[in-house]
C-alpha positions in Angstrom: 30.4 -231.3 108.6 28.2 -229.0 107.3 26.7 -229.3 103.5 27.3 -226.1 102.5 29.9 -223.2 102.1 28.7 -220.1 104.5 29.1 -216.5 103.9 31.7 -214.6 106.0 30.2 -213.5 109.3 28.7 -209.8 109.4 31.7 -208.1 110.9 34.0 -209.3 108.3 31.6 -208.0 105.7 31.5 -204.8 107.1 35.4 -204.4 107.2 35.2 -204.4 103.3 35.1 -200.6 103.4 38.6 -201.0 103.6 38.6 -201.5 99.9 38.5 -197.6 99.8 42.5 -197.4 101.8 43.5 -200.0 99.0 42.5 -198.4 96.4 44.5 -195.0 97.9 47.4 -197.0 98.2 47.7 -198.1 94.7 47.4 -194.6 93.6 49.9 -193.9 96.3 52.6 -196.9 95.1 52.3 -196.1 91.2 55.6 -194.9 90.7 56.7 -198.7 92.3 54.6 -200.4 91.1 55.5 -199.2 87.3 58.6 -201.0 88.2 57.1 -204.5 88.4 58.0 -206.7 85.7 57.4 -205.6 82.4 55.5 -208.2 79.5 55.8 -209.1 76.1 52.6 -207.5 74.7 50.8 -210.3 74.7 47.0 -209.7 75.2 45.1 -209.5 78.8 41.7 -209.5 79.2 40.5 -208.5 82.5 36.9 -209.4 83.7 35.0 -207.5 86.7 33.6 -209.2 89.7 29.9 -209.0 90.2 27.5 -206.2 89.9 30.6 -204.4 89.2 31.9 -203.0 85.7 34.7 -202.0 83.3 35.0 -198.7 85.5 36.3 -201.1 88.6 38.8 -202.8 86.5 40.3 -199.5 85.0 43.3 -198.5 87.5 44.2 -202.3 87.2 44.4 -202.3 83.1 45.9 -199.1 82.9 48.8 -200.1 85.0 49.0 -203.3 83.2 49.0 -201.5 79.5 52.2 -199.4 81.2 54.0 -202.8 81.5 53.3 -203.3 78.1 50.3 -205.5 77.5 47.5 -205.4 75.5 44.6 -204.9 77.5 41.2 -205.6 77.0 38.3 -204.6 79.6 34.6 -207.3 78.7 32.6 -204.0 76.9 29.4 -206.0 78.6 28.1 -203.0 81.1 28.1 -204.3 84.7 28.1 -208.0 86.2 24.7 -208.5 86.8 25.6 -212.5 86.5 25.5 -215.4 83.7 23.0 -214.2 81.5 22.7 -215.3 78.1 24.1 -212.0 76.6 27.1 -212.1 79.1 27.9 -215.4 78.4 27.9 -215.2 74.6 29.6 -212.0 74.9 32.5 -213.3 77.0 33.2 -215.6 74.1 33.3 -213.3 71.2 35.3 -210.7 73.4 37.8 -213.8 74.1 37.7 -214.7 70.0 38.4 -211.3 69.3 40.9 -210.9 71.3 42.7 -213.9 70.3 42.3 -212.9 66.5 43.3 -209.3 66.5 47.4 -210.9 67.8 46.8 -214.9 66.9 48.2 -215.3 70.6 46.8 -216.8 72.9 45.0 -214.5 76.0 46.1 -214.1 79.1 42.5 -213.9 81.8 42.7 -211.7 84.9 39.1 -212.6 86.6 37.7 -211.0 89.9 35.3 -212.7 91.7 32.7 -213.9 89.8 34.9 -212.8 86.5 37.1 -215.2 87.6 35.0 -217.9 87.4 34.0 -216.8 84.0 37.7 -216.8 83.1 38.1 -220.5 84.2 35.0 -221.3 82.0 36.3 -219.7 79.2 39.9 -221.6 79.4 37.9 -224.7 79.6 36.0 -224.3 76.7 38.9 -222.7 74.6 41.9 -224.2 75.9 43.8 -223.0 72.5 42.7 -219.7 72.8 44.0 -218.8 76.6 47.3 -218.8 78.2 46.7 -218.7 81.8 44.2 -217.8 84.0 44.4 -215.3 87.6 41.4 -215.4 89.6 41.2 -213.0 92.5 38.7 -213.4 95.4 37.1 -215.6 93.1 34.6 -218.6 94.7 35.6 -221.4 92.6 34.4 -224.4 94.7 31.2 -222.4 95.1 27.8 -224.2 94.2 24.5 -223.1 94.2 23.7 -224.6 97.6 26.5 -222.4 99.0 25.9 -218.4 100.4 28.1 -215.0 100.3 27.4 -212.3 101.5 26.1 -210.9 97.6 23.6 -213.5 97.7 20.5 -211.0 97.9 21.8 -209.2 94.7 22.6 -212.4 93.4 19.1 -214.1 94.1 16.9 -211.0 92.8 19.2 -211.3 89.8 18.9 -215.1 89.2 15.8 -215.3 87.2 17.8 -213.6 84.3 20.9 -216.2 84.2 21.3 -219.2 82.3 20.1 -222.6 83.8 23.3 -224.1 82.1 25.5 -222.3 84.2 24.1 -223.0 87.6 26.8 -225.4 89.1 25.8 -228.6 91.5 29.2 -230.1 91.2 32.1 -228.3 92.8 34.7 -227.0 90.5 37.1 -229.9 92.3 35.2 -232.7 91.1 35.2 -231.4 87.6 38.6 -231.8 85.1 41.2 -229.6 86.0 42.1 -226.5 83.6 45.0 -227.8 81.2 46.5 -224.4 81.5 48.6 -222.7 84.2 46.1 -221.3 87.0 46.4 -218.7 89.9 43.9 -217.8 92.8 44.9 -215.2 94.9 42.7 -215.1 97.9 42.5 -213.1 101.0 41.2 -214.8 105.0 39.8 -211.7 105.5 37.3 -211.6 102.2 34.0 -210.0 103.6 32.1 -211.6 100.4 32.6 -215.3 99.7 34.4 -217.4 101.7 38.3 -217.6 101.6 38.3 -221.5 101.4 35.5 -221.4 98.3 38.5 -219.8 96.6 40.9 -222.4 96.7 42.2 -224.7 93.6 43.9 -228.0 94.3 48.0 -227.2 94.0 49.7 -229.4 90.8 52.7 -228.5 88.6 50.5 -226.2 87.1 48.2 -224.2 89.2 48.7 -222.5 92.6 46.7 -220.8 95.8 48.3 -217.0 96.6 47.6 -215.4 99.8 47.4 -212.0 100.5 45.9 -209.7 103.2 43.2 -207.3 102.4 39.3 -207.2 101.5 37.1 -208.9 98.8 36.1 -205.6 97.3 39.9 -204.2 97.3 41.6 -207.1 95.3 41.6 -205.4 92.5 43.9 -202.2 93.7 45.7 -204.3 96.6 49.7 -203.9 95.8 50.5 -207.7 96.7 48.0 -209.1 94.6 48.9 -206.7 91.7 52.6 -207.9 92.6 51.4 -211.6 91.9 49.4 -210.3 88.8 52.7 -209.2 87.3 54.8 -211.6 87.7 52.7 -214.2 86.4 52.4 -212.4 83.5 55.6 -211.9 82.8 56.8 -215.7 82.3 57.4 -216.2 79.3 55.3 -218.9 77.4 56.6 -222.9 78.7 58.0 -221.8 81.6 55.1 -220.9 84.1 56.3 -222.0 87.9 54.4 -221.3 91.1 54.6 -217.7 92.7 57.9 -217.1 94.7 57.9 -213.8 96.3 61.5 -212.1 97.1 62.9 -211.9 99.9 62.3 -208.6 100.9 58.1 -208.9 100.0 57.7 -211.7 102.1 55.9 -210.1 105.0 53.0 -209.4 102.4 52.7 -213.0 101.3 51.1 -215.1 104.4 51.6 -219.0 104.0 48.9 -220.1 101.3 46.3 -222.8 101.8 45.9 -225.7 99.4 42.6 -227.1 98.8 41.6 -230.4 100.5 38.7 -232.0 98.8 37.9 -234.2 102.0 37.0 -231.0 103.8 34.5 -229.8 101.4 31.1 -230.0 102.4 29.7 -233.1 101.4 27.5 -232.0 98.9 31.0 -231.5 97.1 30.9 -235.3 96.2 29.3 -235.3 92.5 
């Protein structure tokens, strides 16, 4: 077995430019997609994936205020990784966020935002209400590649030592709140099976087809997006597409910590 997670292979990298058809199809599917299930205002903070900013989350909050929530983009420029700044800034976006309704938050992560979002629910359990990550690398560890990790090394000098990871996100204690990671096998960027949680009552693994860079405007996972939001508070329960949408929803993995590299084991 090998001792690290691998990027995607080259070709599947270069199919990401079909994050550019996605995002014409959500344009295209607006009028449906305004009829996904509405919310109850509560507040959503939605975090961008790396080197990527507020602009790349904007179609995705807008459609989300139209179903009636609050939403909140981070207001920290683009993702250029865990600085100090960004760290710090996540939490005081999160505090304020929680203040201004006295709710708790809901966090919509992509990529690297989502592993930011699970961060923040661990540290302020109180303060968030459930967590969707999408494309996000989650079992990642620094020993593990993508195929960002150029960017990501010329930008590592500027993030914090604390948050460099040698322990896979498995090994630590699970998030006490309900969980979602929506994934595609075709991600051109991290690795589909980095992006896997373990399934329990309260968290879950959501397939979908489509690219790394595209998550954010792909109709299914929007579709997932909604309707996870929409349960009311105490009554979260796994996704469960209708009928009729099944074609869009491939059978989901489930994490299996004795296939993790071995440099998994803490």
């Amino acid at each position: 077995m090998s001792d690290k997670i691998s990027a995607p292979p080259p070709w599947m990298a270069a199919l990401e430019v079909r994050a550019l058809g996605e995002r014409a199809q959500m344009s295209a599917m607006l009028p449906l997609l305004r009829r996904l299930p509405t919310g109850d205002g509560h507040p959503v903070l939605v975090l961008p994936g790396f080197s990527a900013s507020d602009r790349s989350t904007d179609p995705l909050r807008n459609l989300l205020r139209r179903l009636d929530y609050r939403t909140y983009g981070w207001g920290l420029g683009v993702n250029v990784g865990p600085t100090r700044q960004i760290l710090e800034g996540l939490v005081q976006k999160l505090d304020r966020a929680f203040l201004r309704r006295e709710e708790p938050v809901s966090i919509v992560g992509w990529s690297l935002g989502g592993i930011y979002a699970r961060e923040l629910a661990r540290s302020r359990p109180d303060m968030v209400r459930q967590v969707i990550t999408l494309g996000s690398p989650i079992q990642m560890i620094e020993a593990d590649s993508s195929s960002a990790q150029p960017m990501w090394e010329a930008m590592s000098r500027y993030h914090s030592p604390g948050f460099r990871r040698a322990m896979r996100d498995v090994h630590r204690p699970p998030l006490t709140i309900p969980n979602t990671s929506i994934y595609s096998r075709t991600d051109g960027v991290v690795s589909w099976q980095a992006c896997l949680v373990e399934r329990t009552a309260t968290s879950e693994n959501v397939r979908v087809f489509g690219s790394h860079c595209g998550l954010g405007f792909n109709a299914a996972a929007i579709t997932v997006i909604a309707d996870r939001l929409a349960q009311p508070v105490g009554t979260w329960s796994h996704f469960s597409p209708p009928w009729y949408l099944r074609g869009a929803f491939p059978p989901a993995t489930d994490l299996d910590p004795e296939r993790l590299p071995v440099s998994a084991v803490a």
